[in-house]
N, CA, C and O atoms as a DFTB+ gen file, in Angstrom:
560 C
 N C O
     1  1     265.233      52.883     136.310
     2  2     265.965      51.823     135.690
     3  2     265.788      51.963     134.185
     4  3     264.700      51.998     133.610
     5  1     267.091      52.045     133.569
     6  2     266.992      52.307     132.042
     7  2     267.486      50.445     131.154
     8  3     268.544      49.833     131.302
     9  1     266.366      50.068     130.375
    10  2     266.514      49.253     129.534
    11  2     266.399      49.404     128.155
    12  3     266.061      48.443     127.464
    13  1     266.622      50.419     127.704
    14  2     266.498      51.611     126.806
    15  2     267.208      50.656     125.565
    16  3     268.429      50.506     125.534
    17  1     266.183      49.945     124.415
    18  2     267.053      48.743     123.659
    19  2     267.676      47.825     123.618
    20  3     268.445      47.316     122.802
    21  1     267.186      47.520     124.907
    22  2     267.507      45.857     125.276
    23  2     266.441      44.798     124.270
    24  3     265.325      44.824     123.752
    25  1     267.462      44.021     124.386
    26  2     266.740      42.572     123.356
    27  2     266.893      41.855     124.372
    28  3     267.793      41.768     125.207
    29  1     265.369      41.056     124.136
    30  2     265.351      40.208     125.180
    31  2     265.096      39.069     124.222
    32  3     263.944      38.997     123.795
    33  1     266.323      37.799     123.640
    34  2     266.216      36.971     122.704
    35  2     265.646      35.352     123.230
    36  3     265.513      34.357     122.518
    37  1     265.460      35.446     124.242
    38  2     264.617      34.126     125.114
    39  2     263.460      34.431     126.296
    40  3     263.253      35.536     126.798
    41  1     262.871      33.384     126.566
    42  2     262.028      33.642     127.441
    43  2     261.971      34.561     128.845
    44  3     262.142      33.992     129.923
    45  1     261.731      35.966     128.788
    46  2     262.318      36.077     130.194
    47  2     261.341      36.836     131.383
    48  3     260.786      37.855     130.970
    49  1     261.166      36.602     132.282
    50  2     260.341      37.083     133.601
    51  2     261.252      38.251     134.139
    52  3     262.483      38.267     134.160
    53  1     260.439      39.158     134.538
    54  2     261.549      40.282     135.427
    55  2     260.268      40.877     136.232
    56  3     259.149      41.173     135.812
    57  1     260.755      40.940     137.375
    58  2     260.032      41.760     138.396
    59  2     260.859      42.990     138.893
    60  3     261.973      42.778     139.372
    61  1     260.386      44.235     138.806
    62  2     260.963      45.632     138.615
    63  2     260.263      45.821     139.845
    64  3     259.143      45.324     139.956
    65  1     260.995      46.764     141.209
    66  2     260.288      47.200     142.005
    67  2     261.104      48.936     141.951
    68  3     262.224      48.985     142.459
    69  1     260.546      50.221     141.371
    70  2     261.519      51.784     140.785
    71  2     260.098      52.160     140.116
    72  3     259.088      51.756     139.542
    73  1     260.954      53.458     140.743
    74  2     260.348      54.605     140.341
    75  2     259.759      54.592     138.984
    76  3     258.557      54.507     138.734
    77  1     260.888      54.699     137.993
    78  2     260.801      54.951     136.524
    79  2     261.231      53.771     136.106
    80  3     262.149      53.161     136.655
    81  1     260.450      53.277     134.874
    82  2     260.967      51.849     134.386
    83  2     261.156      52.748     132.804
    84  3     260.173      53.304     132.316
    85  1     262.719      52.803     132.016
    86  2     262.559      53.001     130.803
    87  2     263.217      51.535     129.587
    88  3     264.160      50.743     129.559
    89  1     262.163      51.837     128.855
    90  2     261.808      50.216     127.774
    91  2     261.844      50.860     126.696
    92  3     261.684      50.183     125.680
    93  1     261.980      51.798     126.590
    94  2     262.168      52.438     124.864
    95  2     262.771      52.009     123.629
    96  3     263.955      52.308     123.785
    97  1     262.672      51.584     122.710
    98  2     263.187      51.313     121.637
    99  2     263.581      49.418     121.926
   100  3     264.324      48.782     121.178
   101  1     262.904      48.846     123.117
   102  2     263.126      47.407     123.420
   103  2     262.839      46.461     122.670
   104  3     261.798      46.463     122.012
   105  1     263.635      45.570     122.638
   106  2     262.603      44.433     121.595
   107  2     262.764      42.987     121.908
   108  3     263.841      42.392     121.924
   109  1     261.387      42.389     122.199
   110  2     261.248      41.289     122.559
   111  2     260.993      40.192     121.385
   112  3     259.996      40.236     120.665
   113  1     262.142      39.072     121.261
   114  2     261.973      37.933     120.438
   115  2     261.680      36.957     120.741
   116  3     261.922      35.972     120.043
   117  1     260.905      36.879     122.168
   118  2     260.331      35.896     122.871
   119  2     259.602      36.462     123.625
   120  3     259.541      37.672     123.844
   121  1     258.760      35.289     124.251
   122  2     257.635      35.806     125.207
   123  2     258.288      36.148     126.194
   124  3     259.388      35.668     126.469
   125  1     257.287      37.637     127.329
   126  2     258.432      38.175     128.140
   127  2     257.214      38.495     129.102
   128  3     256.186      38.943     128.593
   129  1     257.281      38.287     130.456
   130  2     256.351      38.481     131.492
   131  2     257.348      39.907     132.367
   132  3     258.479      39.636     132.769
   133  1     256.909      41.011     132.522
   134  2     256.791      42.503     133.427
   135  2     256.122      42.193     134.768
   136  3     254.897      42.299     134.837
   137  1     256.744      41.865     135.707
   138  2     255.704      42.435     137.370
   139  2     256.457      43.260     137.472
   140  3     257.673      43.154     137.311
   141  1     255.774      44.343     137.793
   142  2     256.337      45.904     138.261
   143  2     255.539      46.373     139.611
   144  3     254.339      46.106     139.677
   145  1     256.167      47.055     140.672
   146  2     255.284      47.761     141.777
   147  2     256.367      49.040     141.048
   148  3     257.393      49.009     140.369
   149  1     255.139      50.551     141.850
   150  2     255.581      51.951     141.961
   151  2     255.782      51.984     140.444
   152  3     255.094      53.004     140.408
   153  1     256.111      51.788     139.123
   154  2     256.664      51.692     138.240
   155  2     256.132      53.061     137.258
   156  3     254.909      52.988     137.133
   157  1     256.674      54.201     136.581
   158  2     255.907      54.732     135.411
   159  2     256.593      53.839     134.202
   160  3     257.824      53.831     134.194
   161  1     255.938      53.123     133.232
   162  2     256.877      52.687     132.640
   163  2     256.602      53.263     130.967
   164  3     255.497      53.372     130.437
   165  1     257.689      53.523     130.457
   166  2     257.779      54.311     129.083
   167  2     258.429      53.048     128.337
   168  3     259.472      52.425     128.537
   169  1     257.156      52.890     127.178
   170  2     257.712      51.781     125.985
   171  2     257.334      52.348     124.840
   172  3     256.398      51.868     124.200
   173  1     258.010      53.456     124.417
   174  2     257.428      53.803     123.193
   175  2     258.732      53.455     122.073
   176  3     259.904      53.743     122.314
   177  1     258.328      52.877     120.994
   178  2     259.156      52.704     120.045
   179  2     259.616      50.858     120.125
   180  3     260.322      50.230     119.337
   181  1     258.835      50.322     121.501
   182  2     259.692      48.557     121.350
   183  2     258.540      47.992     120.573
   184  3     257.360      48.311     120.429
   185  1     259.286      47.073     120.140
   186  2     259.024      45.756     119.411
   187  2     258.539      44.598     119.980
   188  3     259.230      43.831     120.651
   189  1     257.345      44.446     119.727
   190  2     256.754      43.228     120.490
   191  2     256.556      41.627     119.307
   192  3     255.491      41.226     118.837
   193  1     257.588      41.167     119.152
   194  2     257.317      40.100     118.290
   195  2     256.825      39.146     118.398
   196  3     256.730      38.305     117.504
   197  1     256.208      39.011     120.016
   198  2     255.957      37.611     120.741
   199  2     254.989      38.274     121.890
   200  3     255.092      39.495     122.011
   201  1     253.983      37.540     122.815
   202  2     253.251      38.024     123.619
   203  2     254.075      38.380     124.827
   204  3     254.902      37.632     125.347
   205  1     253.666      39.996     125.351
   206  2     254.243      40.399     126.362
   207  2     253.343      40.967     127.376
   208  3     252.651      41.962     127.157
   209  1     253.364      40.184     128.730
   210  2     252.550      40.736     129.342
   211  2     253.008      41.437     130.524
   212  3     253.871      40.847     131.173
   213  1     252.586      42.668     130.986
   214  2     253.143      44.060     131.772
   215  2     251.990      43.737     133.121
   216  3     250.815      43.939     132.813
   217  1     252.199      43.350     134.291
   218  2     250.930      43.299     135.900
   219  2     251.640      44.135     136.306
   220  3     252.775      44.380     135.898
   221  1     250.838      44.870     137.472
   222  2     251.148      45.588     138.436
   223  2     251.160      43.882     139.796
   224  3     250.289      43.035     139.991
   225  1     252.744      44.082     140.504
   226  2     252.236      43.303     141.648
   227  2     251.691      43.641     142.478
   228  3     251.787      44.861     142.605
   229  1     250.965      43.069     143.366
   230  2     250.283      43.069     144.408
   231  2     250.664      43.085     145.793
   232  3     250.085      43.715     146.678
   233  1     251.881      42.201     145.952
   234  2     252.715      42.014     147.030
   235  2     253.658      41.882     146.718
   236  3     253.900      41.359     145.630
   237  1     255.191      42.571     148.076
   238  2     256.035      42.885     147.738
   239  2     257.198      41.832     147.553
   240  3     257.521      41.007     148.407
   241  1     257.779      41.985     146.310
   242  2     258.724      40.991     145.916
   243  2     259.582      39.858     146.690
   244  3     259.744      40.167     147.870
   245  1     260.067      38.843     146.391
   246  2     260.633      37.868     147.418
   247  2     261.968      38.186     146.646
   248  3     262.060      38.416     145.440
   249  1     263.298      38.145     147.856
   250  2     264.751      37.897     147.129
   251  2     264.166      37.025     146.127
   252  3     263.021      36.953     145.680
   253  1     265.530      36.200     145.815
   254  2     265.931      35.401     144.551
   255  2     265.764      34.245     145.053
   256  3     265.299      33.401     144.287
   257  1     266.153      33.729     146.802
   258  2     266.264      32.228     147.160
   259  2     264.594      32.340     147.998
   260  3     264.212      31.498     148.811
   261  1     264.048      33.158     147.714
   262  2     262.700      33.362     148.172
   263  2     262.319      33.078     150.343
   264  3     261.438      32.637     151.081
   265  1     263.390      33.567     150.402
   266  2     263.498      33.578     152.112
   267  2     263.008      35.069     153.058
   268  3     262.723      35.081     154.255
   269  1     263.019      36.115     152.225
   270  2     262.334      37.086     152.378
   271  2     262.067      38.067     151.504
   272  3     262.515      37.938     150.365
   273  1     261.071      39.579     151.934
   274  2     260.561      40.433     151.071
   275  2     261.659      41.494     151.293
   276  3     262.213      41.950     152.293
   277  1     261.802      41.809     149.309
   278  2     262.997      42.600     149.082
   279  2     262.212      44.493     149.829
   280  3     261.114      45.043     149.918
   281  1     263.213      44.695     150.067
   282  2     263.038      46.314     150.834
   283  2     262.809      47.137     150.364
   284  3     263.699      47.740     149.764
   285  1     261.192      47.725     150.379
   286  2     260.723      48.439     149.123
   287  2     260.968      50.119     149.867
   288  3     260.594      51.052     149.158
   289  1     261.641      50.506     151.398
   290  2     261.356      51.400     151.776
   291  2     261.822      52.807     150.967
   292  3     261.239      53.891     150.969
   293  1     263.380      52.334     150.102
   294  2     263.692      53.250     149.719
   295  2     262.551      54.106     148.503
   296  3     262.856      55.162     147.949
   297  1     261.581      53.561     148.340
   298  2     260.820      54.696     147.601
   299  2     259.925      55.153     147.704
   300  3     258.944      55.298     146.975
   301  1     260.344      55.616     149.262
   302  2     259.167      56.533     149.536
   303  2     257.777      55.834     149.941
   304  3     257.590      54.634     150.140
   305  1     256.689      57.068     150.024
   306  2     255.561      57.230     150.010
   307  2     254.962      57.329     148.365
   308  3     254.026      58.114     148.214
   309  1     255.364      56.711     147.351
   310  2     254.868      56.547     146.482
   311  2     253.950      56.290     146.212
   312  3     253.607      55.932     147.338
   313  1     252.731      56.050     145.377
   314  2     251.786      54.921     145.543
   315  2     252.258      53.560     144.738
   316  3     253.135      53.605     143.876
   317  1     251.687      52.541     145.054
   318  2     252.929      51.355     144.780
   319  2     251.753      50.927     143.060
   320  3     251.750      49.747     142.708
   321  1     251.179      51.622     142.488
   322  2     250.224      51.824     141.310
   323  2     251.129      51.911     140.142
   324  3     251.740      52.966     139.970
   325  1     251.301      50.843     139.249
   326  2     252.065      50.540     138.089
   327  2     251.911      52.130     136.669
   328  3     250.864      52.105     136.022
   329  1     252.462      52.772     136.486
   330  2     251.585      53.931     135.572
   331  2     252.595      53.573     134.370
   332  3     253.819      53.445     134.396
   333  1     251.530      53.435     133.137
   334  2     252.502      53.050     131.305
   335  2     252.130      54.562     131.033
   336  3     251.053      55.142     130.893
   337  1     253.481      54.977     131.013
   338  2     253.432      56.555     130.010
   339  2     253.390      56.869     128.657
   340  3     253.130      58.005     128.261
   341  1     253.632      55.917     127.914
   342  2     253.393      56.228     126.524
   343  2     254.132      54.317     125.817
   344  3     255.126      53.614     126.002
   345  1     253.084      54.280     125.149
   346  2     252.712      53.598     124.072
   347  2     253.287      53.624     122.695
   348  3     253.456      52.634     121.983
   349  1     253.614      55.057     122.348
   350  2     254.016      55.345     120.847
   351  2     254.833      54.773     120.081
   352  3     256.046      54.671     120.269
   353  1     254.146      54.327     119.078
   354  2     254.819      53.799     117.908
   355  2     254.901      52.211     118.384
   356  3     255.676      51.316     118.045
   357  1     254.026      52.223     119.107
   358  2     254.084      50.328     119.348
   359  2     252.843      49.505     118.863
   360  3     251.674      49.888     118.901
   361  1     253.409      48.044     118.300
   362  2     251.766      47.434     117.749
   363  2     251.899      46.626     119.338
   364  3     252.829      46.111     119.959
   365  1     250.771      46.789     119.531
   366  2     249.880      46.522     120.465
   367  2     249.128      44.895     120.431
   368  3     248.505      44.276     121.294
   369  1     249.532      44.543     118.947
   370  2     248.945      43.108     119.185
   371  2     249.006      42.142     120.188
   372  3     248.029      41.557     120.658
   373  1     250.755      41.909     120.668
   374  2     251.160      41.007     121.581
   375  2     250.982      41.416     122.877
   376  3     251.309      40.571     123.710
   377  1     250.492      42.632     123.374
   378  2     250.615      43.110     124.541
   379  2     249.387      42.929     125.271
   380  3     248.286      43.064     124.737
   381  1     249.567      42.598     126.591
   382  2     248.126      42.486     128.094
   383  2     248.870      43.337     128.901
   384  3     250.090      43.399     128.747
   385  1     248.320      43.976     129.706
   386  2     248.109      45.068     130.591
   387  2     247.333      44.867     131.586
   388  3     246.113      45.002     131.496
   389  1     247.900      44.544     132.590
   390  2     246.762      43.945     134.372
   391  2     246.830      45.045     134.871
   392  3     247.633      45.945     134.624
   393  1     246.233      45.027     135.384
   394  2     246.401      46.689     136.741
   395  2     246.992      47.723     136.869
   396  3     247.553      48.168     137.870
   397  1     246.867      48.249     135.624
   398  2     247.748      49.514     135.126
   399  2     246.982      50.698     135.082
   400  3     245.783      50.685     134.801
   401  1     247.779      51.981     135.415
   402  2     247.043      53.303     134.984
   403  2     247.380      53.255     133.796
   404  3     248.443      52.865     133.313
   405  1     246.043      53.846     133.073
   406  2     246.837      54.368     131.567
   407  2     246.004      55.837     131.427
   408  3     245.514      56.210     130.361
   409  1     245.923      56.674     132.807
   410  2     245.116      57.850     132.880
   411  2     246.167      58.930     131.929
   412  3     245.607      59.838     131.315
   413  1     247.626      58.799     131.840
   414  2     248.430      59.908     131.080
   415  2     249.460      59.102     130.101
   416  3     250.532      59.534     129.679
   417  1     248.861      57.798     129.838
   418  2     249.359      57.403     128.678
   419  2     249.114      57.548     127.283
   420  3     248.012      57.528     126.733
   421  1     250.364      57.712     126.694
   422  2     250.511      58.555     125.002
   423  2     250.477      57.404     124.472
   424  3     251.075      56.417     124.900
   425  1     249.539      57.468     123.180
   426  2     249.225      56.401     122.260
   427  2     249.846      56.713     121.174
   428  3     249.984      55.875     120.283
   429  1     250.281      57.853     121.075
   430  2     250.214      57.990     119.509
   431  2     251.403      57.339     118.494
   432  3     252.600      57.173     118.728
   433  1     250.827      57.114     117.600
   434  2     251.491      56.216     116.834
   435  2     251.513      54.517     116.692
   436  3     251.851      53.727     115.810
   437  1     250.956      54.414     118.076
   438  2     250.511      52.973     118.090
   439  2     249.508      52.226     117.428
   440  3     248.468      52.870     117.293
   441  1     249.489      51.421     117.108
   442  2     248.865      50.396     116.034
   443  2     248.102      49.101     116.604
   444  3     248.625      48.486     117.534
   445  1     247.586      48.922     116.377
   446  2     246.592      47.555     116.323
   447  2     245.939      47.648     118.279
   448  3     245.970      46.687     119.048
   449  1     245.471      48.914     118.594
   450  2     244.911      49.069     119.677
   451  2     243.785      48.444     120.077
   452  3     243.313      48.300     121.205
   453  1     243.378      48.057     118.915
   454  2     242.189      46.917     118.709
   455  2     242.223      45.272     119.651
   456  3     241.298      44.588     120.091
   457  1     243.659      45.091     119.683
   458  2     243.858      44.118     120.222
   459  2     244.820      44.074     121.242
   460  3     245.442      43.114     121.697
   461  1     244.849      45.526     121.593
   462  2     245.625      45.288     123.203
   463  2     244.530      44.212     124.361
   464  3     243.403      43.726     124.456
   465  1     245.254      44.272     124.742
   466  2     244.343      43.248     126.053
   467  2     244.368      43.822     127.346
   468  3     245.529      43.879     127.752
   469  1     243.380      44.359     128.313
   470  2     243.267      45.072     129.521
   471  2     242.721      43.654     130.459
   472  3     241.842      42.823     130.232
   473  1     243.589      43.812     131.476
   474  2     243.132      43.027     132.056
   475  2     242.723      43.275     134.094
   476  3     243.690      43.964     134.418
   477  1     242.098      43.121     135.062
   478  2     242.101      43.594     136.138
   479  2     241.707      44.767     135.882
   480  3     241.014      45.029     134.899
   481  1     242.082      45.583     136.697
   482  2     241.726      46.412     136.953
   483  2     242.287      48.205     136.198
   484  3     242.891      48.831     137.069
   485  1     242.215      48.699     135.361
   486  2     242.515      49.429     134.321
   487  2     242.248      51.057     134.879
   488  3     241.109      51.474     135.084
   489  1     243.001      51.569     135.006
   490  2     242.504      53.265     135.570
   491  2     242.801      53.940     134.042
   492  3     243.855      53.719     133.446
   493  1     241.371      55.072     133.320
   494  2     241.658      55.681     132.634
   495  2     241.702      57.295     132.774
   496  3     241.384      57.745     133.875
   497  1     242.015      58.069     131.900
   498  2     241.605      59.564     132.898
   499  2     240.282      60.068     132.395
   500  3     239.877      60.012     131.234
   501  1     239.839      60.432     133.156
   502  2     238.492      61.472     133.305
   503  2     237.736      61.751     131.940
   504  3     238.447      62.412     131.183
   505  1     236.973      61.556     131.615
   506  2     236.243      62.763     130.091
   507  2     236.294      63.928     130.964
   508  3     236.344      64.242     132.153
   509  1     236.251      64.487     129.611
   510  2     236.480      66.274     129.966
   511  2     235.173      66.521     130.267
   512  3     234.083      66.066     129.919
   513  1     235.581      67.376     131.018
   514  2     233.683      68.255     131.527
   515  2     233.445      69.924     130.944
   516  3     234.222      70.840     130.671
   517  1     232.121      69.782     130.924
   518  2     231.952      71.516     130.593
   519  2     231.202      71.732     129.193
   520  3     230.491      70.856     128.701
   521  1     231.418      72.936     128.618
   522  2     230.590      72.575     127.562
   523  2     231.653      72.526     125.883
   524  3     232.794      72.914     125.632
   525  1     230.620      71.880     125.072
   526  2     231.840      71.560     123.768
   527  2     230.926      71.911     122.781
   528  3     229.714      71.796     122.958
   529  1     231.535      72.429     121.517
   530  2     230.842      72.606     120.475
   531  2     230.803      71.563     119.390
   532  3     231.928      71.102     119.194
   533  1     229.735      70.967     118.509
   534  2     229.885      70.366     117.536
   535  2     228.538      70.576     116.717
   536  3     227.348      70.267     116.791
   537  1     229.414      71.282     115.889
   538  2     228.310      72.279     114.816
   539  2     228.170      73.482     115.117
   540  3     229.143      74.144     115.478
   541  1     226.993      73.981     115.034
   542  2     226.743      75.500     115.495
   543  2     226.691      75.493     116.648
   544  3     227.430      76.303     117.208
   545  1     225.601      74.379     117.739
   546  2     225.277      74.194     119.068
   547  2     225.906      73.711     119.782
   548  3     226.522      72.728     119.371
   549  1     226.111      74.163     121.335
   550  2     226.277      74.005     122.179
   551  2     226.398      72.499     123.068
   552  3     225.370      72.408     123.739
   553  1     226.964      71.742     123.212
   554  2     226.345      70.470     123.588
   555  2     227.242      70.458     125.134
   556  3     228.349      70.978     125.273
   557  1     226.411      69.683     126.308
   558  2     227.256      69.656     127.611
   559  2     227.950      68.188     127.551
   560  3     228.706      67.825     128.452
């Protein structure tokens, strides 16, 4: 699902259940709540002018008149694990993050990382293993 510079100029909730969520160049002028299942989602370049907060859901979405759960079969054997692919060029002030991988998420360019907000449960990737140099010696 491409939202690729959408303005979102009022309050708005969206629950995304896809593969790929793209948010690139987005910009929020109000507060804006993300539930996403299966989701990689790419926000590099939006505008956060107001607090935006991105959860992974937990359980699977209700229609609209809330009488049953929308049909998540078409995607697969996925894992239903929210993944943010890149960050870049975003301030980070207004943003929380619940239950997200951020094991292959790109930061760069992003700003005020100081005050992102992690919340739940956070997957990062691995430190590197093996041996590294700093200085003349050897360090593991």
């Amino acid at each position: 699902m491409s939202l690729d510079g959408a303005v979102f100029g009022a309050p708005v909730t969206v629950q995304i259940s896809a593969p790929t969520l793209m948010l690139e160049r987005a910009r929020w002028q109000s507060t804006g709540v993300l539930r996403l299942r299966y989701a990689e989602v790419h926000l590099a370049g939006a505008v956060l002018e107001y607090p935006l907060s991105l959860a992974a859901g937990q359980a699977p979405f209700l229609r609209f008149w809330g009488d049953a759960q929308l049909r998540e079969d078409v995607l697969g054997d996925r894992g239903k694990r929210v993944r943010v692919m890149t960050l870049s060029g975003v301030d980070a002030a207004h943003l929380t993050l619940t239950d997200v991988d951020l094991s292959e998420c790109r930061f760069t360019g992003a700003v005020h990382l100081d005050q992102l907000r992690l919340e739940g449960r956070t997957t990062f990737s691995r430190p590197p293993t093996g041996w590294h140099r700093r200085g003349p010696a050897p360090l593991r």
